[in-house]
DRENGUSE-44855 format. One record per residue (C-alpha): residue number from 1; z, x, y. Coordinates in nm, 3 decimals, decimal comma, always signed. Layout:
// DRENGUSE-44855
PT   nr       zz       xx       yy
PT  NUM        Z        X        Y
...
//
This chain:
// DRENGUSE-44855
PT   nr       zz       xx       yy
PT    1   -1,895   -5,849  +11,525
PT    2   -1,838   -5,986  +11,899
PT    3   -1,547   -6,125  +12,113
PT    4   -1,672   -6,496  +12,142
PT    5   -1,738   -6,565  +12,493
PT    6   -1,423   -6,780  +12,558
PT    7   -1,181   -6,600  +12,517
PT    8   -1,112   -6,343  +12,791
PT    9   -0,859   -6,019  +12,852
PT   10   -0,640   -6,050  +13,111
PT   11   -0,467   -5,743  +13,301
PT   12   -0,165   -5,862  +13,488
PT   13   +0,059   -5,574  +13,620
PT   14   +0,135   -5,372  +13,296
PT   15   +0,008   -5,642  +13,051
PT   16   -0,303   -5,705  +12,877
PT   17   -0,310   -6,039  +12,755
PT   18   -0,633   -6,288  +12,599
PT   19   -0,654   -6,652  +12,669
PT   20   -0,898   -6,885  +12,578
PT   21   -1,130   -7,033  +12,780
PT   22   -1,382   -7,365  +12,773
PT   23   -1,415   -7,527  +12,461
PT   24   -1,182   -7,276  +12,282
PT   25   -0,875   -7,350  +12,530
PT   26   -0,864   -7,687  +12,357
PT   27   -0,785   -7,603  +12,037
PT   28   -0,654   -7,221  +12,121
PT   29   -0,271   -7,271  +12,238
PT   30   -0,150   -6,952  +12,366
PT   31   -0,179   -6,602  +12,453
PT   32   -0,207   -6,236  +12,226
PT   33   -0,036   -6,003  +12,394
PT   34   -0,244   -5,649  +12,353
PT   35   -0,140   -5,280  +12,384
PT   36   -0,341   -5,023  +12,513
PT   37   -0,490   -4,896  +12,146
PT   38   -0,620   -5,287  +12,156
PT   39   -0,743   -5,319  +12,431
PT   40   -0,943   -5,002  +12,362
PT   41   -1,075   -5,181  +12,046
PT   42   -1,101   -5,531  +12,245
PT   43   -1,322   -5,386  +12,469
PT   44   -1,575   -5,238  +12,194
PT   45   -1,578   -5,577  +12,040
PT   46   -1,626   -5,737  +12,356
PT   47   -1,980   -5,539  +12,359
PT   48   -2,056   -5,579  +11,951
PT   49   -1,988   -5,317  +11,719
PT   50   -1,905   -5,302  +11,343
PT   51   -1,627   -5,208  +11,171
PT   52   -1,714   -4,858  +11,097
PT   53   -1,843   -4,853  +11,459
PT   54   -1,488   -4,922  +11,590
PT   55   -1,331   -4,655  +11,343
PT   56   -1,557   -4,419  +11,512
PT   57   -1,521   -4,452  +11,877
PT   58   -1,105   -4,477  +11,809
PT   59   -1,113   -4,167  +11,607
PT   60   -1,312   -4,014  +11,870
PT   61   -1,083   -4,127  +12,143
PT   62   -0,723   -4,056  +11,966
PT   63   -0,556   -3,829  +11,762
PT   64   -0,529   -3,974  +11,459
PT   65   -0,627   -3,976  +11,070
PT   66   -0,899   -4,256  +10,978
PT   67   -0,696   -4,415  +10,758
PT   68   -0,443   -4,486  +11,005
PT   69   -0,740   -4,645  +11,220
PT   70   -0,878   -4,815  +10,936
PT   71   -0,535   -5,029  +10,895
PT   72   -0,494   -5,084  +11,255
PT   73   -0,857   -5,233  +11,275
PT   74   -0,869   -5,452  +10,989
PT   75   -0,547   -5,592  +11,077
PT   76   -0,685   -5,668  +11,399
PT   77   -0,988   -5,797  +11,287
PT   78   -0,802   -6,009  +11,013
PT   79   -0,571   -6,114  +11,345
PT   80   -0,863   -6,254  +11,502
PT   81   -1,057   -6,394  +11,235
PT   82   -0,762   -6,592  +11,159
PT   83   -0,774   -6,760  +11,514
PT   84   -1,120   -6,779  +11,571
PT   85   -1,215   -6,545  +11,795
PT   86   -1,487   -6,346  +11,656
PT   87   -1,820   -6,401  +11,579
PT   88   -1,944   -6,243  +11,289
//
């Protein structure tokens, strides 16, 4: 899976937000809004990685049980399926 490459994260001040860009920015209307546990995951998918790839390097990074981390990244995932923003 991979970010597609028009949509971009944005850091302003204490907010991480993604926009669309180029072709996307005509049909994409709006902004998501990220915390810092997605941006972490953002940022993997910006470079490729599969789902169990993800689980990994966030289980690795934080404190926490897989199956917390399995929720949180197949509801992002699902998130931006839904808008089209990853390629598969």
């Amino acid at each position: 899976m991979k970010i597609k490459s028009d949509f971009i994260l944005r850091k302003m001040d204490d907010m991480c937000i993604v926009v669309a860009v180029g072709e996307s920015a005509k049909t994409f209307n709006g902004v998501i809004n990220l915390n810092s546990t997605a941006v972490f995951m953002w940022e993997k998918l910006s470079a490729g990685c599969t789902r169990q790839e993800l689980i990994d390097a966030l289980t690795g990074e934080y404190d926490v049980q897989e199956e917390v981390v399995e929720r949180d990244v197949d509801k992002l995932i699902d998130k931006l399926r839904a808008e089209n923003i990853i390629d598969e």
